[in-house]
C-alpha positions as CSV (number, residue, x, y, z in Angstrom):
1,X,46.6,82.5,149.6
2,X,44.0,79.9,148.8
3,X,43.8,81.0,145.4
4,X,47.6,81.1,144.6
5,X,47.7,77.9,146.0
6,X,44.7,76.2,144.2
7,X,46.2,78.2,140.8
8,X,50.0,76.3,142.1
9,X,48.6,72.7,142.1
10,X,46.3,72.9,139.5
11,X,49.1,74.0,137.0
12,X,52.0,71.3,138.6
13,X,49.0,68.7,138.4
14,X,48.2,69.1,135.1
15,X,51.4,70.9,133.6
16,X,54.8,69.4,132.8
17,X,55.9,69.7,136.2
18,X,55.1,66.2,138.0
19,X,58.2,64.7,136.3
20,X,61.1,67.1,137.6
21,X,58.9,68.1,140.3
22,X,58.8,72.1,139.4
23,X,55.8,74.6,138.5
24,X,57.2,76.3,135.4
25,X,55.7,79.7,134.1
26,X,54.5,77.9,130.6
27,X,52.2,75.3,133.3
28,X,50.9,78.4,134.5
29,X,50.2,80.2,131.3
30,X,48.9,77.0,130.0
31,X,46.4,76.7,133.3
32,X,45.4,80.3,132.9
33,X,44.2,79.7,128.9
34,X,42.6,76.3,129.2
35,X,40.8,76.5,132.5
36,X,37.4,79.0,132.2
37,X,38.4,79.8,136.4
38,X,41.4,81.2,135.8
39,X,41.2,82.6,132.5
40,X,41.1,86.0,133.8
41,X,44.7,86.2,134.1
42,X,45.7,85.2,130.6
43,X,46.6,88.7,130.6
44,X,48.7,89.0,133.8
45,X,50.3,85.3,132.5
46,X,50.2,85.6,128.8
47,X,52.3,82.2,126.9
48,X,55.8,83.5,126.4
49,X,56.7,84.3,122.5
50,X,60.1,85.0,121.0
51,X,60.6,88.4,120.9
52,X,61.6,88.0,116.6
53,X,58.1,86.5,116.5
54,X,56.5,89.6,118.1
55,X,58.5,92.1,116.1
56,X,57.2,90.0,112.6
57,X,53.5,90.0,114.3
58,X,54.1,93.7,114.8
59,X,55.0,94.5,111.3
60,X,52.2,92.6,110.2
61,X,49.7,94.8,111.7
62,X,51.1,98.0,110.1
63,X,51.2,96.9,107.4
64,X,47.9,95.6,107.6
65,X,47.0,99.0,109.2
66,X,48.6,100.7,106.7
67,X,46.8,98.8,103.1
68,X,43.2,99.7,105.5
69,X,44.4,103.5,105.4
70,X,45.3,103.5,101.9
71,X,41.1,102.2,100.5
């Protein structure tokens, strides 16, 4: 519980949060990737993406995969 709530403040605290007075999942993500104590869950909280911009990111990578199995 201590954890969740030290995770809680320090994303309102230093997220976009203080003005409307909400903890949003990007002030979470963000906390997770910029502070070395909770970096561990940059997996679990990952920065949300467009789904277009993972399907082009996606492609990319075959295609890179693909030019690597052709030499």
């Amino acid at each position: 519980e201590l954890f969740v709530q030290h995770l809680a403040l320090s994303s309102f605290n230093n997220g976009s949060g203080k003005d409307s007075n909400t903890l949003e999942y990007s002030d979470l993500a963000k906390t997770t990737e910029e502070n070395e104590t909770f970096h561990f869950l940059t997996d679990i909280l990952p920065k949300k993406i467009l789904a277009r911009d993972y399907l082009k990111t996606l492609e990319q990578m075959q295609e890179e995969e693909e030019e690597e199995a052709d030499l």
